[in-house]
C-alpha positions as CSV (number, residue, x, y, z in Angstrom):
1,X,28.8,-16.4,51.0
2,X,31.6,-14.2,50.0
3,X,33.9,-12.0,52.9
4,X,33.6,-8.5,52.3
5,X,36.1,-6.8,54.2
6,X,37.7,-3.0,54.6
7,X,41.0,-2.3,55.7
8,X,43.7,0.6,55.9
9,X,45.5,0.8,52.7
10,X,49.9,0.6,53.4
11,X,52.2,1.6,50.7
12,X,52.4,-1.8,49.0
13,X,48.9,-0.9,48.0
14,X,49.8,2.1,46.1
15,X,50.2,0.5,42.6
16,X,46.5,-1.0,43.3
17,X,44.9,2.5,44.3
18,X,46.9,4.4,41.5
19,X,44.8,1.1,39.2
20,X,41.4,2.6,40.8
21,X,42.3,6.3,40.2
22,X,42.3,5.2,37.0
23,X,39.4,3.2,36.6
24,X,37.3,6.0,38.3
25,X,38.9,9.0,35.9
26,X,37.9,6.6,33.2
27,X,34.4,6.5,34.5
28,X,34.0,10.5,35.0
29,X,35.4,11.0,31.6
30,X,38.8,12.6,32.7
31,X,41.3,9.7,32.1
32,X,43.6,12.0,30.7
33,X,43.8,13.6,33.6
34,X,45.7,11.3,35.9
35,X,49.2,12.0,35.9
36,X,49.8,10.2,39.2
37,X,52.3,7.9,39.8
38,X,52.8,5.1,42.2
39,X,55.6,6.9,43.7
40,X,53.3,10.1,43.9
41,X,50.7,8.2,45.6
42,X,53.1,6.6,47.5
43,X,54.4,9.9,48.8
44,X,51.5,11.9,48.5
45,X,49.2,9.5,50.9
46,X,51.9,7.2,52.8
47,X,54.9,9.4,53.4
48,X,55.6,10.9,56.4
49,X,53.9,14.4,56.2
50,X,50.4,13.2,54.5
51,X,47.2,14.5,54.9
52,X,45.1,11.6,53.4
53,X,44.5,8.1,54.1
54,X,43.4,5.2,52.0
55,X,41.0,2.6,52.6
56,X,40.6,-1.1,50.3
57,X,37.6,-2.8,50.3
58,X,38.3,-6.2,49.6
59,X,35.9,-9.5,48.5
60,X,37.2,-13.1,49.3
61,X,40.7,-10.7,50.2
62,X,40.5,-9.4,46.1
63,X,40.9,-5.9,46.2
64,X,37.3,-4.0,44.3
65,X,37.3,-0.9,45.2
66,X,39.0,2.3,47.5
67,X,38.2,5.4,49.5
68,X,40.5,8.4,49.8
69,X,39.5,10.5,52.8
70,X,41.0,13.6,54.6
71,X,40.4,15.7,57.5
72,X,38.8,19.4,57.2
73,X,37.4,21.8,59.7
74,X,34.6,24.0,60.3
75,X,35.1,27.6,61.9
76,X,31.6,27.5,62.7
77,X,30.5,24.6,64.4
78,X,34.5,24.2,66.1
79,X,34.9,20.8,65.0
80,X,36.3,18.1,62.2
81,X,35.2,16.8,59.5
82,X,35.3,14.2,57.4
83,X,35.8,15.0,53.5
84,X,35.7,11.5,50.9
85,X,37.9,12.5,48.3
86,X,37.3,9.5,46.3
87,X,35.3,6.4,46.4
88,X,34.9,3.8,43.8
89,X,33.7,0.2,43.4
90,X,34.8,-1.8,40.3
91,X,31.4,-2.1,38.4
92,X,31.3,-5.8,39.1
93,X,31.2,-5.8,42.2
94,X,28.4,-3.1,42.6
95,X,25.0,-3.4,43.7
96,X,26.4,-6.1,46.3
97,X,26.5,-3.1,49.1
98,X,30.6,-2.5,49.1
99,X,30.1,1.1,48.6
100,X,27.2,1.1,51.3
101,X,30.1,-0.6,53.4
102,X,32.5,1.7,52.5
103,X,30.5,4.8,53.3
104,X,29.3,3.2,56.7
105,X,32.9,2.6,57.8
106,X,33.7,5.9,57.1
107,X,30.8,7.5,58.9
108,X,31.0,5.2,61.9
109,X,35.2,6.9,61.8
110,X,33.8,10.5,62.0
111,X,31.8,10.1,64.6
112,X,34.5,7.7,66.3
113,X,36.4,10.9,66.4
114,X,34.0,13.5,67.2
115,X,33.6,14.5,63.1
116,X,30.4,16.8,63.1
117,X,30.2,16.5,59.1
118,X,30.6,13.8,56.5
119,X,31.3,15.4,53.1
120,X,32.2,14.9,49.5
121,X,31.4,15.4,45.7
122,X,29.8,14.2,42.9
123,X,29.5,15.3,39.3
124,X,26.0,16.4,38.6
125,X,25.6,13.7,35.5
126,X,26.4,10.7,37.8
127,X,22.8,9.9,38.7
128,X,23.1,6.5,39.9
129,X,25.8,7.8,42.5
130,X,23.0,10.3,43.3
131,X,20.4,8.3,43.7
132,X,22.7,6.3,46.0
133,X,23.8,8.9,48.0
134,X,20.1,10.4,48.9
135,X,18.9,6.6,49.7
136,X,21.0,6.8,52.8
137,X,19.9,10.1,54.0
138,X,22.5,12.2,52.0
139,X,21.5,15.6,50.6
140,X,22.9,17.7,47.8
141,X,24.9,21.1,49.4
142,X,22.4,23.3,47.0
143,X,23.2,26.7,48.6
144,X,27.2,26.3,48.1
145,X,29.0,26.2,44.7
146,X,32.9,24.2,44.4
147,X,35.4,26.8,43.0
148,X,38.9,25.2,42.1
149,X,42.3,26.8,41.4
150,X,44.0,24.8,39.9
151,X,47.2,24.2,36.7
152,X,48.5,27.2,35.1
153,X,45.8,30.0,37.0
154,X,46.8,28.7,40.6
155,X,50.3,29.4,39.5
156,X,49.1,32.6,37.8
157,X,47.3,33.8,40.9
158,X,50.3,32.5,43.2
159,X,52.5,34.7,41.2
160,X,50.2,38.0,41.2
């Protein structure tokens, strides 16, 4: 039986996540989107004033797959949460429960830490992320709707 094991990402890690960014852009369609590079992601979720951490999952100590994760807050209920910015398993390593792993190690941190939410996103198309997602007890946030400033209109907007 193989290991399947989870661990904080460090910085010699970044050329690896930057590989899954990738992979995953090519999955939602968006490759040409990334325009990270290792030193951004380097800086971005290792250097001293970050906001995000990293997570590898790792089979047999192979790295197949990563979570991106931050910290956001709620007025309302006075407390933390936890917001998954990314998650992705290489597709041949799916189906063998290192997402379910991934998602539980997360969880188990948020409420660790007294997190009263566990949150993220996933393109309405992506049914098999779906489907995952509500098999664990997840539901879709129907009465809100994601609005994003981003490019040449935050700059806009910023500038007005």
């Amino acid at each position: 039986m193989s290991l399947l094991s989870i661990r904080e990402a460090v910085v010699s890690d970044s050329g690896q996540l930057l590989q899954f960014i990738k992979e995953l852009a090519c999955y939602e369609k968006a490759e040409q989107e990334v325009v990270a590079t290792v030193e951004d992601i380097e800086r971005s979720i290792f250097g001293p004033d970050s906001t995000v951490e990293a997570l590898l999952c790792e089979q047999d100590g192979k790295a197949i797959g990563f979570a991106v994760y931050f910290y956001n807050y709620s007025t309302w209920l006075g407390k933390n949460g936890l917001y998954l910015e990314d998650l992705y398993i290489s597709p041949e390593y799916r189906h063998f429960g290192a997402g379910k792993r991934l998602l539980k190690y997360l969880a188990q941190q948020a409420v660790a830490i007294g997190c009263e939410r566990f949150e993220w996103s996933v393109l309405r198309w992506n049914e098999p992320a779906i489907r995952f997602y509500e098999s664990i007890g997840a539901k879709a946030k129907e009465e809100l709707l994601g609005y994003r400033l981003s490019g040449q209109a935050l700059l806009d907007f910023s500038h007005s």
